[in-house]
C-alpha positions in Angstrom: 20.4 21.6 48.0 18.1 18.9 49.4 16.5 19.7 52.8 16.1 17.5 55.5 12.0 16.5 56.3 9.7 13.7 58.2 6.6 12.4 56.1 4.1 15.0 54.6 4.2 18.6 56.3 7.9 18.9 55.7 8.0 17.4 52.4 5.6 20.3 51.9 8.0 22.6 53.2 10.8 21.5 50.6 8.8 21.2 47.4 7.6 25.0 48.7 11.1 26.5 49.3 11.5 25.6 45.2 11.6 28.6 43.4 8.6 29.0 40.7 10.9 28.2 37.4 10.7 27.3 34.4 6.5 27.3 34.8 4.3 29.1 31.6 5.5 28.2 28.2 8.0 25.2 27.7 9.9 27.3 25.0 10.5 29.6 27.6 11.8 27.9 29.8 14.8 29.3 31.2 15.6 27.2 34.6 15.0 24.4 36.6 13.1 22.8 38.0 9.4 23.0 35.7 7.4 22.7 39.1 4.5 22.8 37.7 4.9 20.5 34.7 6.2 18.3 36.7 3.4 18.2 39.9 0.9 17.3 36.7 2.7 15.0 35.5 2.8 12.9 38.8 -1.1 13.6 39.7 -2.2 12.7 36.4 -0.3 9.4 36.7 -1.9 8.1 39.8 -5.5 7.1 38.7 -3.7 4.8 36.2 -1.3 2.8 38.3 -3.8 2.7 41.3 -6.4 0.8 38.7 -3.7 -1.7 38.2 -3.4 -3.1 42.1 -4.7 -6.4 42.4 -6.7 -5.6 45.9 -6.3 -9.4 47.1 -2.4 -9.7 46.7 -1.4 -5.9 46.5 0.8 -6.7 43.5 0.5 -3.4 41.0 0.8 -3.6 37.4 0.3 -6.9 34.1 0.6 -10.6 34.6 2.7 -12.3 34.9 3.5 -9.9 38.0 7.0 -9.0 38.5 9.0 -7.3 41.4 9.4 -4.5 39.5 5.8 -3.9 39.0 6.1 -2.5 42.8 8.4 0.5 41.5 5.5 2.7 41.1 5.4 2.8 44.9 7.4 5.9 45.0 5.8 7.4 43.0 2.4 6.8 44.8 4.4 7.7 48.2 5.3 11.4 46.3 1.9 11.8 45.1 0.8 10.8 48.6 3.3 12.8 50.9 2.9 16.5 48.1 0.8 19.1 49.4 0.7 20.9 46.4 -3.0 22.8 44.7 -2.2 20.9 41.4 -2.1 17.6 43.5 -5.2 16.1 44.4 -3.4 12.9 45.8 -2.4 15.0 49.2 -3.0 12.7 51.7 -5.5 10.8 50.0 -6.9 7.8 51.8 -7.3 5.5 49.3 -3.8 6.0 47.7 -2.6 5.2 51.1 -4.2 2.1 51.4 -2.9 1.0 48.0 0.9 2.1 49.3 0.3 -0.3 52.4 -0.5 -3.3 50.8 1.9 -2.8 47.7 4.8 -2.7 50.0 3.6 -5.8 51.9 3.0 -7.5 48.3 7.2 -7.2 48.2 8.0 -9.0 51.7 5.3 -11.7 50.6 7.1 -12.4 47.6 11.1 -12.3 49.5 12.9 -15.0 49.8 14.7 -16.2 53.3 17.3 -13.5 51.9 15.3 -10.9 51.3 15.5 -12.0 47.6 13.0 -12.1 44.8 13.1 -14.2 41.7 14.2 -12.5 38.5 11.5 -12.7 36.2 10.5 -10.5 32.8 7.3 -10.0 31.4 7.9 -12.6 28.5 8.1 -15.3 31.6 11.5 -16.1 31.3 13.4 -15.7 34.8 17.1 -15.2 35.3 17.5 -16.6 39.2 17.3 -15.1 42.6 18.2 -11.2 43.5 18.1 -8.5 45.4 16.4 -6.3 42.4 17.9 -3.1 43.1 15.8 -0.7 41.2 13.0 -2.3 43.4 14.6 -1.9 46.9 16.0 1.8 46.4 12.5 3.5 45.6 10.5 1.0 48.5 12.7 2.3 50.9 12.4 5.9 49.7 8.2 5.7 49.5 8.9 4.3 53.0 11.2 7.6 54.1 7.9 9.4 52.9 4.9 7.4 54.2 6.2 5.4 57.7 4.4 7.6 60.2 0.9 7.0 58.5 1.5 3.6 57.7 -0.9 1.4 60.0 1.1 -0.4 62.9 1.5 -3.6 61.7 1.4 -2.9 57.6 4.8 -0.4 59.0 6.1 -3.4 61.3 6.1 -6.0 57.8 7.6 -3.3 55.7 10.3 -2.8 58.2 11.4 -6.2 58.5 11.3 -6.9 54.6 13.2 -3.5 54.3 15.6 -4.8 57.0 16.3 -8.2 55.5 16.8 -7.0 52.2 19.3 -4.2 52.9 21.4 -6.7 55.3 21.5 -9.0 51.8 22.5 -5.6 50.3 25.7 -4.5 52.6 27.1 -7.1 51.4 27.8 -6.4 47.6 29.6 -2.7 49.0 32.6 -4.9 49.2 32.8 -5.8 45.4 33.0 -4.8 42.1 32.0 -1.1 40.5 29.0 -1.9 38.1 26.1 -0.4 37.4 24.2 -2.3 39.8 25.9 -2.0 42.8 26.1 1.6 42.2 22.7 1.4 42.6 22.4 -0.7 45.4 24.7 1.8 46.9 22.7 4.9 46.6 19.3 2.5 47.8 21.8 1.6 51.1 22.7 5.4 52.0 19.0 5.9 52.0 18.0 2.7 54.0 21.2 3.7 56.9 20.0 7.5 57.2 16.0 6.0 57.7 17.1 2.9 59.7 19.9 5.2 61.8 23.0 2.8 60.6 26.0 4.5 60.5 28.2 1.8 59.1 25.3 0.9 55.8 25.6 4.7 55.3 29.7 4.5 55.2 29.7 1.1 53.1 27.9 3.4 50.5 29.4 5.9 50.3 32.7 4.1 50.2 31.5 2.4 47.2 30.4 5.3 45.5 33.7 7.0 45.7 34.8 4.0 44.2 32.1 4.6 41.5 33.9 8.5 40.9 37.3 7.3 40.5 36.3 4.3 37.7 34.0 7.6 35.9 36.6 8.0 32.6 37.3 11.4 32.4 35.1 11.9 29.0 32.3 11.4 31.5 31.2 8.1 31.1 31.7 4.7 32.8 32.9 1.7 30.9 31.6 -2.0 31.8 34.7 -3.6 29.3 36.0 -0.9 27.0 34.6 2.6 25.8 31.1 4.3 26.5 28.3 3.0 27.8 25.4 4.9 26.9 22.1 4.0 28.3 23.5 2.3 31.4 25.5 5.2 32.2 22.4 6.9 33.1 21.9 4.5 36.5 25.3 5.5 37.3 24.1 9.5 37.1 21.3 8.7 38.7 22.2 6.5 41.4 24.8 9.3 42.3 22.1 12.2 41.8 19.9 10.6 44.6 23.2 9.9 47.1 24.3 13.6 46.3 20.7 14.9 47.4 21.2 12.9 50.9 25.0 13.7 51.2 25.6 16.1 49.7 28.9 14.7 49.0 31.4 16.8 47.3 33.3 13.7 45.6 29.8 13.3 43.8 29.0 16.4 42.5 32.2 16.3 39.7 31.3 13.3 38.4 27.7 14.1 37.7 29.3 17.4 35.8 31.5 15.2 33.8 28.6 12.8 32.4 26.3 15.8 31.8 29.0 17.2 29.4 29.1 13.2 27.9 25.6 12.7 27.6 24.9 16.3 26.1 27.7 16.0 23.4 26.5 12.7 22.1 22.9 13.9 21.0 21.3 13.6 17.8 19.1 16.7 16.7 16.0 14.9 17.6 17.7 14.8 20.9 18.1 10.5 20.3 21.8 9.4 21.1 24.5 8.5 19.0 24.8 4.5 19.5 27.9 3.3 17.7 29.6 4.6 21.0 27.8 2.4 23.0 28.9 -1.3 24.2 25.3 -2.4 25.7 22.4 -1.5 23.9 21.3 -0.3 20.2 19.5 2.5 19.5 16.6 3.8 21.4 14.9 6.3 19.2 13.0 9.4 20.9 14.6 12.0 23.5 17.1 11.4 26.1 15.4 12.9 28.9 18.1 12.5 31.6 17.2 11.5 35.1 17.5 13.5 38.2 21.5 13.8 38.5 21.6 16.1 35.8 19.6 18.8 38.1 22.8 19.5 40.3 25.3 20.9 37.7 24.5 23.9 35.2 25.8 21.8 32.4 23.3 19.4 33.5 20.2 22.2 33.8 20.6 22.5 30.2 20.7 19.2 29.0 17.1 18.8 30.7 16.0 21.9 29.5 16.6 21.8 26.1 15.2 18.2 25.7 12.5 18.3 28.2 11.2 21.8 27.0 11.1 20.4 23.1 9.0 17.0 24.7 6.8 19.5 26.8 6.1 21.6 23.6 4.8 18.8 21.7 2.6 18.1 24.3 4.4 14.8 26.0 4.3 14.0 29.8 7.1 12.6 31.5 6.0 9.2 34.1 5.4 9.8 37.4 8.6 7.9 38.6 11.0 10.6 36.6 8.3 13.8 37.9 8.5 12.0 41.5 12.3 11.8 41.6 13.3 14.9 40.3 10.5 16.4 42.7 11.7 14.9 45.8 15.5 14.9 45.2 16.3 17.5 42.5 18.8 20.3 42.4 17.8 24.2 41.1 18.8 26.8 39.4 20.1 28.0 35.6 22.0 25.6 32.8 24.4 25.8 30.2 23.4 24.8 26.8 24.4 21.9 25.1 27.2 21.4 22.8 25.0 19.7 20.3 22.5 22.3 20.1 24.1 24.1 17.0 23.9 23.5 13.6 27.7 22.7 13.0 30.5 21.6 15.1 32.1 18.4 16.5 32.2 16.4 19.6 35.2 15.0 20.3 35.0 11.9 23.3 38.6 11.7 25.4 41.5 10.9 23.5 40.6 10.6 19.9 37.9 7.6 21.1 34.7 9.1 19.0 34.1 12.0 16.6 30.6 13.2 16.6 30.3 15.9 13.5 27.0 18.0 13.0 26.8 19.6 9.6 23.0 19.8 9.5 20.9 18.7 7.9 23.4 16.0 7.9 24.9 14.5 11.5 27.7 11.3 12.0 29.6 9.9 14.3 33.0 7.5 13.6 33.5 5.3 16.7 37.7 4.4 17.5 36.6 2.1 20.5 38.5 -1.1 19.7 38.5 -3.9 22.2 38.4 -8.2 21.2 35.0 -10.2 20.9 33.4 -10.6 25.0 32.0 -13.8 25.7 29.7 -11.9 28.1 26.4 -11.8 26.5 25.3 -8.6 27.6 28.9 -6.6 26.4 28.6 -6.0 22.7 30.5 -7.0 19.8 32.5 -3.1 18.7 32.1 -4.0 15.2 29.8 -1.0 14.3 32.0 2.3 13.6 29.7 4.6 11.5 26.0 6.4 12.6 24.5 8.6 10.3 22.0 11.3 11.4 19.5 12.7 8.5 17.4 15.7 10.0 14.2 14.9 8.4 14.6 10.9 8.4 16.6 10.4 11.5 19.0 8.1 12.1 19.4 5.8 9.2 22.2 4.3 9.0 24.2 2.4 12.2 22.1 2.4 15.1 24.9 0.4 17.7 26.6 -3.4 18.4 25.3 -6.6 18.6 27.1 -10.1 18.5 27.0 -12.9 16.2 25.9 -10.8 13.3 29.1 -9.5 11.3 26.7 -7.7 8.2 25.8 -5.0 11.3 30.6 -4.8 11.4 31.6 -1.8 8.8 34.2 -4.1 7.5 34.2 -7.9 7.8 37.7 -10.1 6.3 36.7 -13.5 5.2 33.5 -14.8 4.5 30.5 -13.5 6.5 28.3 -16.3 6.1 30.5 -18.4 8.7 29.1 -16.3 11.7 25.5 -16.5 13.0 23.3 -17.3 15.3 21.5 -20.6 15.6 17.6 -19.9 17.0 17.3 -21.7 20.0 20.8 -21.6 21.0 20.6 -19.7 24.9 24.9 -20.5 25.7 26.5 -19.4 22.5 30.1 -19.3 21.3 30.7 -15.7 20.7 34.0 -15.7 19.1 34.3 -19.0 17.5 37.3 -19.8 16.2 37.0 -19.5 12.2 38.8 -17.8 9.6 36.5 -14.2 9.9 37.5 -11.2 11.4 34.5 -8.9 12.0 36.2 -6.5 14.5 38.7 -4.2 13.8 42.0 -4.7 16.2 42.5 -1.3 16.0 41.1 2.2 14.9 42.5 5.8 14.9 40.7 9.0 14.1 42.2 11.1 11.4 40.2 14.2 12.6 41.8 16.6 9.9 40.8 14.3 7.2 37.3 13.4 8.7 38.4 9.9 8.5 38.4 6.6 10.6 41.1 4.0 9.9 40.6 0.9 10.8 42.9 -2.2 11.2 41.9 -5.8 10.6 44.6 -8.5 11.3 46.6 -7.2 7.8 44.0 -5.5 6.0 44.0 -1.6 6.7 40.4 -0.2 5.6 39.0 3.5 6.3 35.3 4.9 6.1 35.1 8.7 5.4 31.9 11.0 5.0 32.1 14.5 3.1 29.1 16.9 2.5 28.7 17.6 -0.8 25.6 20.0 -1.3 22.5 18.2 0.0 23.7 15.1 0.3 26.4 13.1 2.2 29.2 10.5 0.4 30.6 8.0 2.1 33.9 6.5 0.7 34.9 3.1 2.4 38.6 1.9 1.4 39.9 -1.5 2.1 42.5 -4.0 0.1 41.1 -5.9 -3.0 43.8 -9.1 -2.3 42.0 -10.2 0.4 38.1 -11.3 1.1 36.9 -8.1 2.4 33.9 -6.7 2.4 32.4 -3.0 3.7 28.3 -2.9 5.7 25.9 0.2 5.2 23.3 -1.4 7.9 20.3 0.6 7.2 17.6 0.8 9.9 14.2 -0.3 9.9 12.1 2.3 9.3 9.9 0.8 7.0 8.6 -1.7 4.9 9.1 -1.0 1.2 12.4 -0.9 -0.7 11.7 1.0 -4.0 14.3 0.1 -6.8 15.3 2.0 -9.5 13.2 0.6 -12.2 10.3 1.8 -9.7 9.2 -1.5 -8.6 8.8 -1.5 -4.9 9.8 -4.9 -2.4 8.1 -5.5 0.5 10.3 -6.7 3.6 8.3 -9.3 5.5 9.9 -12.2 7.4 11.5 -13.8 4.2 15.2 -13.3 3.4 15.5 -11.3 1.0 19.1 -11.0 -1.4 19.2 -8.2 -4.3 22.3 -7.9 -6.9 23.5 -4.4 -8.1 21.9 -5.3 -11.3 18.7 -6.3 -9.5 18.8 -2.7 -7.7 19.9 -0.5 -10.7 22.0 2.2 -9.4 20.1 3.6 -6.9 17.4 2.5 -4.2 15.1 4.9 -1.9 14.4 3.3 1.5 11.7 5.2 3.5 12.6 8.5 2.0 16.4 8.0 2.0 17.9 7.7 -1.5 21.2 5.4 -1.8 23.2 4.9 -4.5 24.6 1.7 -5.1 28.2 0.6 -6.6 28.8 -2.0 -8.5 29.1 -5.3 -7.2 26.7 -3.9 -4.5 24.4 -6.3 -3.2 21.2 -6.0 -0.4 20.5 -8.2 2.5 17.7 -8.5 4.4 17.2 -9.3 7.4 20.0 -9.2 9.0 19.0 -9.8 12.7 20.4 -8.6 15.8 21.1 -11.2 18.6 19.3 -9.5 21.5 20.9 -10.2 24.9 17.8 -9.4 27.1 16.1 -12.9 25.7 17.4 -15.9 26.6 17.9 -17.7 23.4 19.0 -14.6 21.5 15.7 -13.9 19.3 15.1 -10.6 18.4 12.1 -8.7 16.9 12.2 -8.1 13.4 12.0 -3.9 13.8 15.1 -4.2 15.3 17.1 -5.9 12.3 18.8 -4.4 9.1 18.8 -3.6 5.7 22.3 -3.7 4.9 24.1 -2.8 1.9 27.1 -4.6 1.3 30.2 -3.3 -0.3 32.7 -5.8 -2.2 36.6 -5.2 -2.8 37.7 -7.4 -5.3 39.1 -7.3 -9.2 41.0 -4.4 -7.6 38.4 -2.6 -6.7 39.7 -0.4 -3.4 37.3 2.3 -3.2 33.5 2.2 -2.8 31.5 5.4 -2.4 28.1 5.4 -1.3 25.3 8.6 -1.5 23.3 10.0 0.4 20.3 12.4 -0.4 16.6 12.7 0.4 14.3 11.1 -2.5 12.7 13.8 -4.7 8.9 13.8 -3.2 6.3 13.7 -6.4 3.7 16.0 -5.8 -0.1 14.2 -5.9 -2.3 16.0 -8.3 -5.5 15.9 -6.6 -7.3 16.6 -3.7 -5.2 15.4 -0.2 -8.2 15.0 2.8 -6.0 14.3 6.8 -8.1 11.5 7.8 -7.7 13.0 11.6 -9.0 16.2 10.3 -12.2 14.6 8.8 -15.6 14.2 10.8 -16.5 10.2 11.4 -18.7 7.9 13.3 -17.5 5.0 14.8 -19.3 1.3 15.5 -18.1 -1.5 17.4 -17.0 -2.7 20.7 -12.9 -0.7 20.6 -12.1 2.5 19.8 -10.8 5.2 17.7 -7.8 7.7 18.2 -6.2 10.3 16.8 -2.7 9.5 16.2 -0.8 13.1 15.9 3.5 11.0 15.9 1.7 8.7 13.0 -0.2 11.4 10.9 -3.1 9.2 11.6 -7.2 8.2 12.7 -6.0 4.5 14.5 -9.5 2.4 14.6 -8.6 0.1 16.9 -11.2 -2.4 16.3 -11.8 -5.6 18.8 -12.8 -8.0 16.1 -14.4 -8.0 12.6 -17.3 -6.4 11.3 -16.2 -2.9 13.0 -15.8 0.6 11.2 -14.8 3.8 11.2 -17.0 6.6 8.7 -15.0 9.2 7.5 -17.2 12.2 5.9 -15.8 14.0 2.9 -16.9 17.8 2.2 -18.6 18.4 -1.3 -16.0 18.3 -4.1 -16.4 19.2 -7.6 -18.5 16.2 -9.3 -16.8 13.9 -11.8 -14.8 10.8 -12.2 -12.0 10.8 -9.4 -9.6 7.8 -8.7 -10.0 7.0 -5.1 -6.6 6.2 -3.0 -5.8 5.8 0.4 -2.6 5.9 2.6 -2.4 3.5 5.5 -0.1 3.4 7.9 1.3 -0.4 8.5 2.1 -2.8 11.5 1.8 -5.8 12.8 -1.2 -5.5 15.1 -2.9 -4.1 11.5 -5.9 -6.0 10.0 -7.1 -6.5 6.6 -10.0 -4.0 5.4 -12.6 -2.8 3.0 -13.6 0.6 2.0 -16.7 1.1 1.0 -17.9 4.8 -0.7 -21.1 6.1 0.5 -21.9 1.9 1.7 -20.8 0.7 -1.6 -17.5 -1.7 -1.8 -14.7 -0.1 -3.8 -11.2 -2.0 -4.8 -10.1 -5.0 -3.2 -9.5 -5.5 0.7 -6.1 -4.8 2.0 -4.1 -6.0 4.3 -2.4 -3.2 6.9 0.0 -6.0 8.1 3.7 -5.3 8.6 6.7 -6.9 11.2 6.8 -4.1 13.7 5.8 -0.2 12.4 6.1 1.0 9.2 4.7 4.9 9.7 5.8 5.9 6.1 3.1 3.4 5.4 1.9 2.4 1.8 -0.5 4.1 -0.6 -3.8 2.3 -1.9 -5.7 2.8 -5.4 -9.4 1.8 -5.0 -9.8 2.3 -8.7 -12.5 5.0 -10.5 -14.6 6.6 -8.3 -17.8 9.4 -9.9 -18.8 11.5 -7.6 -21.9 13.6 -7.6 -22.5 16.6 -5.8 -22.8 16.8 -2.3 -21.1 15.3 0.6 -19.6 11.6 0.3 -18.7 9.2 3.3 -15.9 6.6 3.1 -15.9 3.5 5.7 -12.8 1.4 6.5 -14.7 -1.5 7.8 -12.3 -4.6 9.1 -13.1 -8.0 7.2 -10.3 -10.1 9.1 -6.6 -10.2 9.9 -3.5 -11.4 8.3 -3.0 -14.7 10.8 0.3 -13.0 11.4 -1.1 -9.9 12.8 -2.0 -9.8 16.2 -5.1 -7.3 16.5 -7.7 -6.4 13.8 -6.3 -2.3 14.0 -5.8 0.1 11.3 -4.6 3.2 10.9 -5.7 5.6 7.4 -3.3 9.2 7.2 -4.9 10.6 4.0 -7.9 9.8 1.8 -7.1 11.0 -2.0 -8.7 11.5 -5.0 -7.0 12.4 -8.5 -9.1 13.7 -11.5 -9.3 11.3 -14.1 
């Protein structure tokens, strides 16, 4: 339960009134909150956002400067306002300072309505608003830091506070959405600082408004079934009002979307994304936010995925340690349903089946609804995620619009639906002879099968274990023009066909017959079997609503393989397994494991989630020396793998300063960590110790940097 406190000595008194829990060993973690964790977290994040502030405008953070940039202010207010030994930021004169004149940065930016403008970091700005991530933590950095403030920095904040939250009373008569719900929780705050009852009831009447639209699977819905990520500012929003209200009508809902949020997780702790009608799929842990500290179903969501992040070393930002610091609840949790090796999910009334049969994971999605013209409420064309536990997810990944080879099934031809670059005011459901969403869907969960409906076509997608691997059967009518989607993610850059040559994806289309692909390809590890008729597309690009002409980058589009029903032909299977790994017969040296020297004007760094030694060069001419130990003399051929990306140079290795091989370029769209091995032909090597140098010559004009990034040096006895 949140206690009541002024600035500094009492916030002391509340963070101090927190039972020790959860502190030693992140495996052993055992209840909440990780006080300690959490206090380093926040102290070791200050340095860093302080050396941002522009000390002539007060603005914090990368140009172009956005409103948002000011967020950080709560968590320099926490930092500020702890009295903790782990915190050295305890009412630190200097951080104060910074706090004053980032809060008066916001009012100098306001509008006559307490407004800023809308901008994101690639320039592009989306009109006038009331930002509401922005007003709810300045007014809760200035709960925490108003006494020291100096007189007239405390007077300008209070007006800009004032004006803005007056533009904000208004919006409590609306609409439930995710940010108003937000606003909402930012108003409570503003009417128990400013003393105003009726901002305080407006709030709270829109946040019981909130409650009743929650469904009762635990999640709200902006048009029809989950959202996923967005349902998070909901939780959160209501886990900050709960702290200050400690309103009962609250407290159920946050219960309810722990339970949704911890039944749609991926082993890797990543969530399940066909589900979701806003955004694709985020890979890394779902860390939760502070309104999962007030239930025990809650507790153990965070503790499960925060103690795995904590073990590996991570660091959650200062705004999540601040937060769940200053308004967090306490005590025990309930593990997850996901956490087992086998079982189900289940969401509300048949609406998603989430099935863990490890090392195999999928999810069938029965949310049905027609095409949205609303740019930012995806297309429910994607039905099927599957979850491999040593790839990931790799096939699915979530919705998008204008793109019907991401639909599972698409009747008629697919090529008469796509985006045109440029175009910022699409037509989202033209009208033209396609159908890429199902009208409706039903869950067969006996069978393990999704049926889906499509105008007058009936199709299904089933999965079944058998062994090691997973078969997926898709069945649909061969009278009609219909055709089944396996959208593969990106997770590399090299398809590898089944006469073992190997094709590059870059930026150019790419189109591969069954016959092209023999019967079987292995993406990134992932072997998949290919019917006939089967042909491979790539890349099929996602329309991303966040820019304003739809581009998207080319990481987040698909390799799909697509599955004709035609010649009666009404049943297409499609395997699963890992790819056989060959053994190398040689010597295997971790380039992050190796002694080297560096030259030049970057850096280097060890690169533990890539397996790598990143040079991150600042132009040409700079290299990294790698020393090998003494190996058995004789003729060795020398390879090396490289991981690849697009702010990856070209470069040379050199043995012992002589040039071996050709140059190669490291260049990729996006990240491809699988990477790509390199033979720099015959080596002989005499005895004694032997250096190799990755020395950067230049970069692909596509590449942004001149980086690179080496995981293993090899050498096989010839």
């Amino acid at each position: 339960m949140r206690r009541q406190w002024t600035t500094g000595v009492c916030l002391t008194m509340l963070i101090a009134a927190v039972p020790v829990a959860g502190e030693g060993d992140p495996e052993t973690w055992s209840a909440w909150p990780p006080r300690a964790y959490l206090v380093q977290c926040l102290a070791d994040g200050i340095e860093p956002i302080l050396k941002t502030q522009d000390p002539a405008t007060g603005r914090f953070g990368t140009q172009p400067w956005i409103c948002t940039d000011q967020n950080v202010l709560l968590a320099l207010a926490c930092a500020w306002a702890l009295e903790d030994p782990r915190n050295p930021w305890y009412h630190d004169a200097r951080l104060l300072q910074g706090i004053a004149r980032g809060g008066e940065a916001l009012v100098d930016d306001q509008d006559a309505q307490g407004m800023w403008i809308f901008r994101k970091k690639d320039n592009s700005t989306w009109g006038q608003i009331h930002m509401p991530w922005t007003y709810s933590r300045w007014i809760r950095a200035y709960e925490l830091v108003k006494d020291a403030l100096p007189p007239d920095s405390r007077a300008k904040w209070e007006a800009g506070l004032r004006l803005g939250f007056a533009g904000i009373r208004k919006y409590m008569d609306g609409g439930v959405h995710n940010i108003p719900c937000h606003h909402a929780m930012a108003l409570y705050v503003a009417g128990k600082v400013f003393d105003e009852p009726e901002w305080q009831e407006a709030a709270a009447g829109m946040m019981a408004r909130v409650v009743a639209k929650q469904d009762p699977a635990g999640y709200w819905s902006e048009n029809f079934g989950p959202v996923v990520g967005y349902n998070h500012v909901y939780i959160e929003a209501l886990g900050v009002y709960y702290s200050y209200s400690q309103d009962p009508v609250a407290l159920e809902a946050l219960r309810r979307g722990a339970l949704f949020h911890a039944g749609v997780l991926w082993p890797d702790g990543s969530s399940v994304a066909c589900i979701d009608e806003r955004q694709i799929y985020h890979k890394g842990r779902d860390y939760g936010n502070v309104g999962f500290t007030w239930t025990p179903e809650g507790r153990g969501f965070l503790l499960q995925q925060w103690s795995a992040y904590a073990t590996e070393g991570g660091k959650v930002g200062t705004d999540m340690a601040a937060q769940m610091l200053l308004y967090g609840g306490e005590g025990t949790g309930v593990a997850p349903a996901s956490a087992g090796d086998r079982g189900q999910t289940v969401l509300g009334a048949n609406g998603a089946l989430i099935k863990r049969d490890k090392p195999w994971s999928w999810a069938f999605s029965a949310y049905t609804c027609p095409v949205p013209q609303n740019r930012w409420i995806q297309d429910r064309h994607n039905y099927v995620d599957v979850f491999q536990d040593d790839l990931g997810l790799v096939i699915g990944g979530g919705n998008t619009k204008l793109q019907p080879y991401w639909s599972t099934f698409t009747v008629g031809d697919p090529e008469l639906l796509k985006h045109q670059p440029g175009d910022e005011n699409p037509d989202f459901a033209p009208d033209i002879p396609l159908k890429w969403l199902a009208d409706r869907a039903a869950l067969d969960l006996q069978a393990g099968r999704l049926d889906l409906t499509y105008g007058e076509a009936q199709a299904s997608v089933s999965a079944t274990r058998e062994r090691q691997d997973l078969v997926l059967t898709y069945r649909a009518p061969s009278d009609q023009v219909v055709e089944a989607h396996v959208p593969l993610l990106w997770r590399g850059g090299k398809v590898t066909l089944a006469d073992g040559l190997s094709v590059r994806l870059t930026e150019e289309p790419l189109a591969l017959t069954a016959a092209e692909i023999g019967q079987h390809f292995v993406y990134a590890g992932l072997k998949v079997t290919v019917p006939a008729g089967a042909r491979l597309l790539w890349p099929c690009r996602q329309h991303d609503p966040y820019t304003k002409d739809g581009r998207s980058a080319l990481s987040n589009a698909k390799l799909v393989l697509c599955l004709p029903f035609a010649g009666g032909v009404v049943e297409q299977q499609v395997r699963l397994s890992l790819a056989p790994e060959e053994p190398f017969r040689g010597l295997v040296f971790e380039a992050r494991d190796l002694p080297f020297a560096f030259t030049g004007e970057g850096y280097t760094k060890r690169l533990d989630s890539l397996g790598a030694q990143l040079l991150a060069a600042a132009k040409p001419g700079e290299s990294l020396t790698f020393t090998l130990p003494s190996v058995k003399p004789g003729r060795y051929e020398l390879l090396a793998e490289f991981v690849l990306a697009d702010v990856y140079g070209v470069v040379r290795v050199l043995l012992d300063g002589r040039r071996v091989g050709e140059p190669f370029d490291a260049y990729t769209p996006g990240v491809d960590a699988e990477g790509e091995r390199v033979s720099f032909g015959p080596v002989d090597l005499t005895e004694g110790t032997h250096t190799l140098t990755l020395k950067v010559v230049t970069r692909n004009p596509k590449a942004s940097k001149h980086f690179i990034g080496v995981k293993r040096w090899l050498l096989r006895p010839l």
